[in-house]
N, C-alpha and C positions, 0 to 999 in steps of 0.2 A: 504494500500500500504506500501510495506519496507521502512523505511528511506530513503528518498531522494539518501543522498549520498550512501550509500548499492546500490541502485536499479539503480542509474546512473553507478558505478563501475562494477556489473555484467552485466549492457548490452553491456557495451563499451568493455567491453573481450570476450562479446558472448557468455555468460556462460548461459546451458541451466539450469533451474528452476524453483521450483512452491512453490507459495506460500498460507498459509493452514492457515485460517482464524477458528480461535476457544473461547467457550466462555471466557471472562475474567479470567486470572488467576496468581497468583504473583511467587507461588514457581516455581520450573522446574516439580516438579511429580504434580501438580497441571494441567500443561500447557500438562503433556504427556497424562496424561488419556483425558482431553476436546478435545485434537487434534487424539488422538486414537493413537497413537504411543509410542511404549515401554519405558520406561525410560533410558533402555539403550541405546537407539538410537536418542535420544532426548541427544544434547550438551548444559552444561550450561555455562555462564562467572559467572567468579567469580574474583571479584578484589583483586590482594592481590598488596604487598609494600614490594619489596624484597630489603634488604636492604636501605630502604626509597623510591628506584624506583616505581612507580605504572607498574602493569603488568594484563594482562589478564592469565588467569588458566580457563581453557575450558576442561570440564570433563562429563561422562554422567550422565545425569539426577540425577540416581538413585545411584550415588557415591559421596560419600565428600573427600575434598582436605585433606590431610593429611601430616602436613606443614613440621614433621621432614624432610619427603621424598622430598618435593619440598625443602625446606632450600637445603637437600646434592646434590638435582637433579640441584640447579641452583648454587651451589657453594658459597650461600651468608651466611652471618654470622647470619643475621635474615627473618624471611619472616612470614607478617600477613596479615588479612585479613583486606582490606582497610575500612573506611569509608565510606558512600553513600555522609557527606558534602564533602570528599577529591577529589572524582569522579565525582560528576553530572555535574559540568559545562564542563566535557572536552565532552561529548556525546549532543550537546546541542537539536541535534532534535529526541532525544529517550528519553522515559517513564525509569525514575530510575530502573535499573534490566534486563530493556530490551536491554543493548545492543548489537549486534550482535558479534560474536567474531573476526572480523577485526581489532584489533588491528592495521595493519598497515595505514588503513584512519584515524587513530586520533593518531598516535606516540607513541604509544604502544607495548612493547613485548608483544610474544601469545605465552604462551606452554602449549600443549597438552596434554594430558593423553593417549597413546599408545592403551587404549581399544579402542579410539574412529577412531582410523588409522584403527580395522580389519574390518569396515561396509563398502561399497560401497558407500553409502553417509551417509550424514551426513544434522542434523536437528537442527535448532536455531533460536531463538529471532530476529525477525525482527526489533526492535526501538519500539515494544507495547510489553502490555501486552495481545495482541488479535491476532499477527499474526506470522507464521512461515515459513522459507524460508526453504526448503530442496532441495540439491544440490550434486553432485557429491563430494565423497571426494577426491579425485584427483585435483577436480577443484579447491575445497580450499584447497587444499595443496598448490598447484602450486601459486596462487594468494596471499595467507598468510604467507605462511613461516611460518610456526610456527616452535618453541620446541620440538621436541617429546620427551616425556619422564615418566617415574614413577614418581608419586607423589598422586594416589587415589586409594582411599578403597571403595568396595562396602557396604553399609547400610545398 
């Protein structure tokens, strides 16, 4: 099952979803081939510290953040890739890696990678390293508010 609070917040908005139970797996292209879905269509988080702020960077699968472009995309002076001790306790009922890219259930900015805005929906870490919620991306627009913007390179 998604993260409690994930699974409490899509039903209370009524957001339709399924969620796609697959072997164990830690990377994002690890998790897209077990769940069968492309890399590109498979969203990962990735924690960065834009200048010292902690933020979510939500990008597909099979692309890495590439920080000059987020440093000028969010205007900050510096932006790195966070630590897992600086992160774990704000997520407390998800598996380190797996968190969902909601940002706004735990006070978090989210910005996006613009590739992942041309899919119809959009696929992501449920709080495991076992399962995935795939959803309308309208709905997580509407519900997250993200960023949109450049900042990833395909691999």
């Amino acid at each position: 099952m998604p993260a409690k609070r994930l699974k409490e917040f899509l039903d209370s908005h009524n957001i339709k979803y399924i969620v796609i139970s697959h072997s164990r797996a830690f990377t994002a292209q690890e998790t897209a081939i077990s769940a069968h879905i492309p890399g590109k269509e498979l969203a990962k988080t990735v924690m960065v510290k834009a200048d010292g702020k902690m933020a979510m960077a939500v990008l597909p699968a099979s692309y890495k953040v590439d920080f000059d472009l987020l440093r000028k995309a969010t205007g900050s002076g510096r932006v790195e890739i966070a630590n897992e001790k600086e992160f774990k306790d704000m997520f407390p009922e998800c598996e380190i890696g797996a968190m969902p890219p909601f940002g706004n259930l735990y006070g978090v900015d989210v910005f996006v990678a613009r590739s992942l805005t041309e899919d119809k929906e959009i696929a992501f870490n449920a709080g495991s390293h076992r399962e995935l919620v795939r959803m309308a991306y309208k709905d997580f627009e509407r519900l997250v508010k993200p960023k949109v913007m450049e900042f990833s390179v395909e691999t």
